[in-house]
VEXDREN-2710 file (C-alpha; in Angstrom, 1 decimal):
% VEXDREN-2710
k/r/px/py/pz
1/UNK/0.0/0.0/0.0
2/UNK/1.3/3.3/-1.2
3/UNK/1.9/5.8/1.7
4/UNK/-0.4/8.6/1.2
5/UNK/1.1/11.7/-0.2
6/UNK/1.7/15.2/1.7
7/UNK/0.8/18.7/0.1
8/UNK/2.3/21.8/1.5
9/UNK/0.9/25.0/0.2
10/UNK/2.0/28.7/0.5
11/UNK/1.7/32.1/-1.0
12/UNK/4.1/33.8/-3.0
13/UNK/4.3/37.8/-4.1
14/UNK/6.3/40.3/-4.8
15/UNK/5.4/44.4/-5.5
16/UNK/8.6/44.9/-6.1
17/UNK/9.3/42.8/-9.2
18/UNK/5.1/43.2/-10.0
19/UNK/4.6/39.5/-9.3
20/UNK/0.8/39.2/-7.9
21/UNK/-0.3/37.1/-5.1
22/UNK/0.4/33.2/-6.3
23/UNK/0.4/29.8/-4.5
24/UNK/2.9/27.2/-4.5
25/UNK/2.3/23.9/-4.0
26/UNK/5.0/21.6/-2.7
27/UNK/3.8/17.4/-3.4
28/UNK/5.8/15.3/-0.9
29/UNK/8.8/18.2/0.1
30/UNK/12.2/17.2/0.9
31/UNK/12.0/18.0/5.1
32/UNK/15.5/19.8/4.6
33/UNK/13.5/22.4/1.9
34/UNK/14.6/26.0/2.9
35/UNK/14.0/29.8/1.5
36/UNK/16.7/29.6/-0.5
37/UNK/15.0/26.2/-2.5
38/UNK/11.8/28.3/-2.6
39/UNK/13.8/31.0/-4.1
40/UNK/15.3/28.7/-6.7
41/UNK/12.2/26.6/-8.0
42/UNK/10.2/30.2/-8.5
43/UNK/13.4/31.3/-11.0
44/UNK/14.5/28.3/-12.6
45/UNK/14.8/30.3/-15.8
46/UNK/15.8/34.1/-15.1
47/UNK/17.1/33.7/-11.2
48/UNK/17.6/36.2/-9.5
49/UNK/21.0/36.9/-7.2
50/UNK/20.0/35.9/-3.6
51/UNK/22.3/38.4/-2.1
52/UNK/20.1/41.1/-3.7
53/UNK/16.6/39.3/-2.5
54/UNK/14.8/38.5/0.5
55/UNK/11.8/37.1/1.9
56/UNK/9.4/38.7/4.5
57/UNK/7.0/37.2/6.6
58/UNK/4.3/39.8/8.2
59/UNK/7.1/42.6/7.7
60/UNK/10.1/40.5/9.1
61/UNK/12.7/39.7/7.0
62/UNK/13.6/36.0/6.7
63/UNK/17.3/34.8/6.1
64/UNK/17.5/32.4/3.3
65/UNK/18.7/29.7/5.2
66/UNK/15.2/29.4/6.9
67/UNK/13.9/26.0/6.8
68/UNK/10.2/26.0/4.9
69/UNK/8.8/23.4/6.5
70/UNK/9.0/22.2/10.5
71/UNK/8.7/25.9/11.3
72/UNK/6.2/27.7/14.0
73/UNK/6.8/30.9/11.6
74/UNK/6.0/29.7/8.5
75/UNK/2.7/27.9/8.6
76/UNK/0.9/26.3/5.6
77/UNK/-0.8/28.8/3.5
78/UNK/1.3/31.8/4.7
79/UNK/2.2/34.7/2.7
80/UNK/5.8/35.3/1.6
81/UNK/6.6/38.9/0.0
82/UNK/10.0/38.5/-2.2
83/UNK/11.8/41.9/-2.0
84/UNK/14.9/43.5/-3.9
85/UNK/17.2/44.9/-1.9
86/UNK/18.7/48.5/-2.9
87/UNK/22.4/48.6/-3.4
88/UNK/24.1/52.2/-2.4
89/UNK/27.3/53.6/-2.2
90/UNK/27.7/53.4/0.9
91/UNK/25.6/55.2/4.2
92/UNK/22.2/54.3/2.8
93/UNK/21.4/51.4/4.4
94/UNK/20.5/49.5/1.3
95/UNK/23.2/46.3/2.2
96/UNK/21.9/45.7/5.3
97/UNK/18.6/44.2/4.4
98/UNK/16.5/45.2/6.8
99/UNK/14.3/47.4/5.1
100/UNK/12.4/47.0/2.0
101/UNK/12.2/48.9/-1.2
102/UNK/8.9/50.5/0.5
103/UNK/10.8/51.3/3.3
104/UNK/13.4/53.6/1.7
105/UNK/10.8/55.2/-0.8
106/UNK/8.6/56.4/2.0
107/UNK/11.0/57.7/3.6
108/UNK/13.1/59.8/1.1
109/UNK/9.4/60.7/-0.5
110/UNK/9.0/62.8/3.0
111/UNK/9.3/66.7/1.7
112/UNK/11.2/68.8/4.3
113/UNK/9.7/71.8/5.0
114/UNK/10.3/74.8/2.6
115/UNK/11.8/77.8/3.3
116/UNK/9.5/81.1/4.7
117/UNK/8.9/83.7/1.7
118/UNK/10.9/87.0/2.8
119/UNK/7.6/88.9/1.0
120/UNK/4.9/86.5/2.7
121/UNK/6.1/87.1/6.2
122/UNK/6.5/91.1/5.4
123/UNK/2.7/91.6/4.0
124/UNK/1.9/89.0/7.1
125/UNK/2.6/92.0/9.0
126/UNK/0.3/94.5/7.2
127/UNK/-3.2/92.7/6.7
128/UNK/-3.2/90.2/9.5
129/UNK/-3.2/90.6/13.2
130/UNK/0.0/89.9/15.3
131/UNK/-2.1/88.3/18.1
132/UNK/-4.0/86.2/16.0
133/UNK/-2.6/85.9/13.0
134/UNK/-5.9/86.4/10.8
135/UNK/-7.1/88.9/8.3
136/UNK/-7.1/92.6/9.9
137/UNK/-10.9/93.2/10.3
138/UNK/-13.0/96.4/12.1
139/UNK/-12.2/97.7/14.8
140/UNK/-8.7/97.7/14.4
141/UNK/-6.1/99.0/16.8
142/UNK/-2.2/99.7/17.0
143/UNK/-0.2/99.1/20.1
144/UNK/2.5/101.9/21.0
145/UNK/5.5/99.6/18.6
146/UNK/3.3/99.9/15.5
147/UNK/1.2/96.9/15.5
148/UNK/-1.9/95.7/14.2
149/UNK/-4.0/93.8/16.3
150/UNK/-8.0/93.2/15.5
151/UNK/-9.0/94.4/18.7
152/UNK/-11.8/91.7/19.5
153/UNK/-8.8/88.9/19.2
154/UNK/-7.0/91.4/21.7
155/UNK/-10.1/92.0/24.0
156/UNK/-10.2/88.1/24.2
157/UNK/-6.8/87.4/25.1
158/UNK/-6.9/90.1/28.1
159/UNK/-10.0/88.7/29.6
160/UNK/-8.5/85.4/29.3
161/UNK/-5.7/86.5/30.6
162/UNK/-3.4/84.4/27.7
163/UNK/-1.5/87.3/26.5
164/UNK/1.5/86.3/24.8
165/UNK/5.5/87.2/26.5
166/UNK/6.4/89.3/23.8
167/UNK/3.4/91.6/24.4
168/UNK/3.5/92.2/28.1
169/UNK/3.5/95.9/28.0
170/UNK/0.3/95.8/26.9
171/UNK/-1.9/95.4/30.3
172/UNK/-5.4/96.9/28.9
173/UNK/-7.1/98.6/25.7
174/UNK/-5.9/102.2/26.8
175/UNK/-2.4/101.0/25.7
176/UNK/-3.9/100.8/22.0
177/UNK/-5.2/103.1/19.6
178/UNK/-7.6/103.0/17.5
179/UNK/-6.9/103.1/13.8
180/UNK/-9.4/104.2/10.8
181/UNK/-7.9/102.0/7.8
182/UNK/-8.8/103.0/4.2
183/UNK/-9.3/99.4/2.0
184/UNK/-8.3/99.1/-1.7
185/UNK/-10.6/98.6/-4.2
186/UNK/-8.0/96.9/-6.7
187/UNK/-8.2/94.0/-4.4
188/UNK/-5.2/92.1/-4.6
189/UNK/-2.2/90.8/-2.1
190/UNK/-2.5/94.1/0.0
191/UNK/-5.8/94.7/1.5
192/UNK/-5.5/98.4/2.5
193/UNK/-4.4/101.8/1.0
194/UNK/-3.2/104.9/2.1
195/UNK/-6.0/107.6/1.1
196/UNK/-4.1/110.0/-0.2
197/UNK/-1.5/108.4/-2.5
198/UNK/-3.4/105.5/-3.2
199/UNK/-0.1/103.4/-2.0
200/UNK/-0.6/100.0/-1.1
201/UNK/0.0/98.0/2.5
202/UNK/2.6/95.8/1.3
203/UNK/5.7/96.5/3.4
204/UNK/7.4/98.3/0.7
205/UNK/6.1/102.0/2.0
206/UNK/6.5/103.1/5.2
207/UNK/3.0/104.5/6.9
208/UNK/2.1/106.6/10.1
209/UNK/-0.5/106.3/12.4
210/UNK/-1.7/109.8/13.8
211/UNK/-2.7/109.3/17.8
212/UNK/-5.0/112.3/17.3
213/UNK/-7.7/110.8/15.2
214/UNK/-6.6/107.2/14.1
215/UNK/-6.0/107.7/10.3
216/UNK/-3.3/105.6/9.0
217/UNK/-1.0/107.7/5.8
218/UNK/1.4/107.3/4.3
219/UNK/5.0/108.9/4.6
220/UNK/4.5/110.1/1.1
221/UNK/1.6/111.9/1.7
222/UNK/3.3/113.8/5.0
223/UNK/5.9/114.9/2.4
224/UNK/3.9/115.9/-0.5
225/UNK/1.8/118.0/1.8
226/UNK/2.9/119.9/4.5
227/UNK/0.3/120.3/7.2
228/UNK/-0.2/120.6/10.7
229/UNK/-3.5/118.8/10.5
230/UNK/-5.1/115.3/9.2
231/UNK/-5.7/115.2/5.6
232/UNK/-8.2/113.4/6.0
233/UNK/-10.6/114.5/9.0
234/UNK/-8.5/117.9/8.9
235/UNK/-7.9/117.3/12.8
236/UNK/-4.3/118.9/14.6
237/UNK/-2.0/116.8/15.3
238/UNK/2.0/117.6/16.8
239/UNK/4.6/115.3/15.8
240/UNK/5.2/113.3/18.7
241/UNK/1.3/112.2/17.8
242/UNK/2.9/110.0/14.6
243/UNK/3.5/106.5/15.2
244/UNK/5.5/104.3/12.6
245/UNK/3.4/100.8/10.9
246/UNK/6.0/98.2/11.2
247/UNK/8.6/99.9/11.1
248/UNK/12.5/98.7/10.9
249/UNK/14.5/97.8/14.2
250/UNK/16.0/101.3/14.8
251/UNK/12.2/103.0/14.5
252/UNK/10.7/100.1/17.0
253/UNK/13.6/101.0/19.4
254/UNK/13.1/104.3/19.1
255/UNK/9.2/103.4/20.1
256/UNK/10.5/101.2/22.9
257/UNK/12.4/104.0/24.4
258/UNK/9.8/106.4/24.2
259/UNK/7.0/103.9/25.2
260/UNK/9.2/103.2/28.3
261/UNK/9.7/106.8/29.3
262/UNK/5.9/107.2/29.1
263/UNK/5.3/104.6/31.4
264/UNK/7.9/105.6/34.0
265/UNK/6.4/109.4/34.5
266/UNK/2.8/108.0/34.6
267/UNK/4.1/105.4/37.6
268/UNK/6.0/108.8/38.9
269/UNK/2.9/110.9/39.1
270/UNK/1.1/108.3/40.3
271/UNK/3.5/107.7/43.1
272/UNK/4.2/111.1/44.1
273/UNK/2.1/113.2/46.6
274/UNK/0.3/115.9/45.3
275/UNK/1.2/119.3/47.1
276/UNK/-1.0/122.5/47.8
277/UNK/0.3/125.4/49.4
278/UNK/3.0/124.1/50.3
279/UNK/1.3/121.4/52.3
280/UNK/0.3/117.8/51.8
281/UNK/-2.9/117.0/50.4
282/UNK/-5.0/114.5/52.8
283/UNK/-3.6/116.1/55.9
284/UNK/-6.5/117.8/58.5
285/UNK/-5.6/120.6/57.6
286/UNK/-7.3/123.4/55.3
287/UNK/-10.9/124.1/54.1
288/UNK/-11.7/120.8/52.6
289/UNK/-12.5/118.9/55.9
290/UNK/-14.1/121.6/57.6
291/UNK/-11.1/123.0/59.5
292/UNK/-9.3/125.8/59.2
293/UNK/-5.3/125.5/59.1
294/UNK/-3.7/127.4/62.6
295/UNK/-0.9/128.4/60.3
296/UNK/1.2/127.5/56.9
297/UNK/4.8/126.1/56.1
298/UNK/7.3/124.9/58.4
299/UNK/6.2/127.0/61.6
300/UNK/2.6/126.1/61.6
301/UNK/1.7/124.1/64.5
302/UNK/0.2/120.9/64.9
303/UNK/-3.1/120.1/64.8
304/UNK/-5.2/118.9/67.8
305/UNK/-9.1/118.1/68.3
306/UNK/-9.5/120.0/71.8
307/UNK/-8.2/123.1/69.3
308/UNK/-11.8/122.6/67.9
309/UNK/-13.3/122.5/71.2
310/UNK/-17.1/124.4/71.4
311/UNK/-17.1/127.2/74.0
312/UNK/-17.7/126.3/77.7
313/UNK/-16.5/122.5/77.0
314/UNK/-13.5/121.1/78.6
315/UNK/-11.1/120.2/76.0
316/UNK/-9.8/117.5/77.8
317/UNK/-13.2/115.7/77.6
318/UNK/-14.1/116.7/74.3
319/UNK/-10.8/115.3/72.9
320/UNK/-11.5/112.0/74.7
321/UNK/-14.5/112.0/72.3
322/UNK/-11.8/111.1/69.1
323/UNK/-8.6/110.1/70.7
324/UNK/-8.0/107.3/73.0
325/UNK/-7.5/107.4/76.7
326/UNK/-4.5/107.7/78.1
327/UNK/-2.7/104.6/79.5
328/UNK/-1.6/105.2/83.3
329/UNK/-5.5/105.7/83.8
330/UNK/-6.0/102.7/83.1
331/UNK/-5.3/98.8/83.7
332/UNK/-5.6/95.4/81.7
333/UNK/-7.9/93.0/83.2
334/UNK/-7.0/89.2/82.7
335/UNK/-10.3/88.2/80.3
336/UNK/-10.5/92.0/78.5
337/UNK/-7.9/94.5/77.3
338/UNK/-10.6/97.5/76.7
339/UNK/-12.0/97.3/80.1
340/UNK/-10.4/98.9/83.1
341/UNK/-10.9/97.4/86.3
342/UNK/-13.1/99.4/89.1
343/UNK/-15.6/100.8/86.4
344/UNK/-18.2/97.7/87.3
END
């Protein structure tokens, strides 16, 4: 009685040579059958080096010394994946056979980033905001380095209390101004216009900002017409009322000093006391509180309550009234500070 015959099957395919998804049949296999037999009996006519092929097995390559059969890998009716191995000069990787063909196009088919446009990231400046970086919209505002900011993006981020570092000087909206931007009707790359010259927001001008009413011109215009007042709402302005758009790093220093200097006399006045008359305001003294001052400067006297005494009171009584008692007259009991003993 013949001994009944064995059939092994697996799959075979390969993307990188085009070969679709095949089986192979193996009738009675020698036990010793290994990759490299496999390799052989699909190429019997063109073969193919096996130094520059490989098989996989779920994504692991497979040395061709692995024995088909009598292993827990390679199960019947697995699928084998034949790939071509890429030969470099040297630093690529492509001798070690550890990656496939996929492998290495994926990965040199990764674009590296390109490089930021000089011109985009100028007119970024001059028709979107700086806080949130979209389209310039009504109401728009200006801090005191010549920014744009929509001023609802910049209401937001105060309430929210998310302001970004680089903008800390700016604690409220009466750090900003206000600006009254004139839009071009050509359309185009640059959304606004200078009213008077027709010259376009595209970083290539420079433009002032007047604090006085909010109109944004250009230098041009300041040049061609020499005028103490808006030429647009005819309003007067002084110079120190012109702030620079975006301007270049000496004109934002120049800002930044002068913004600085601002700040420091407004903490200054707010610090220092206010003096009338040579005298302290907030002191008893003077009509305001209903007193009249016993003398002025350096010689006046102090003020006391019994001074203000009504006729036929004792002073001493009616200062008592304001002032605290004095502290021989009295002792501190053991359960109350405030009462004296032998007055209960």
């Amino acid at each position: 009685m013949k001994p009944k015959s064995q059939n092994f099957q697996v799959f075979f395919q390969s993307p990188d040579l085009g070969i679709p998804t095949r089986a192979v049949n193996f009738q009675n296999p020698n036990p010793n059958l290994t990759l490299h037999h496999l390799k052989s009996s699909l190429f019997p006519t063109t073969p193919i080096p096996h130094a520059s092929s490989f098989f996989t097995l779920n994504g692991k390559p497979l040395s061709d010394s692995t024995p088909l059969l009598q292993n827990r890998e390679i199960a019947p009716f697995s699928t084998l994946t034949l790939h071509i191995r890429l030969h470099g000069g040297g630093g690529d990787g492509g001798a070690t056979g550890a990656e496939s063909r996929d492998c290495y196009l994926k990965m040199y088919a990764v674009k590296k980033p390109d490089k930021v446009d000089p011109h985009e990231q100028r007119l970024s400046k001059w028709v979107n905001c700086s806080l949130s970086n979209e389209p310039l919209r009504a109401p728009v505002v200006i801090d005191a380095l010549g920014n744009f900011f929509n001023k609802e993006a910049l209401v937001e981020a105060l309430l929210k209390k998310n302001m970004p570092k680089q903008f800390w000087y700016i604690k409220g909206l009466k750090d900003m101004i206000t600006v009254e931007l004139t839009e071009s009707p050509g359309g185009g790359e640059a959304k606004f216009q200078c009213p008077i010259t027709d010259q376009k927001f595209n970083g290539k001008y420079k433009f002032f900002a007047l604090k006085s009413c909010g109109h944004v011109l250009s230098a041009k215009s300041f040049k061609e017409v020499k005028s103490s007042s808006c030429l647009v709402c005819h309003k007067e302005f002084v110079e120190s009322d012109k702030v620079v758009i975006n301007g270049s790093e000496e004109e934002v220093k120049e800002l930044w000093e002068k913004m600085l200097a601002e700040k420091k006399v407004k903490e200054g006045s707010k610090k220092s006391k206010k003096v009338k008359n040579g005298e302290e305001v907030g002191r008893l003294t003077g009509t305001k509180h209903g007193i009249e001052a016993r003398g002025q400067g350096a010689e006046s006297k102090k003020f006391k309550v019994a001074d203000l005494a009504p006729a036929h009171a004792t002073k001493e009584i009616y200062a008592s009234l304001f002032t605290s008692s004095k502290k021989q007259d009295f002792k501190e009991t053991y359960s109350c500070r405030s009462l004296p003993l032998g007055r209960n």
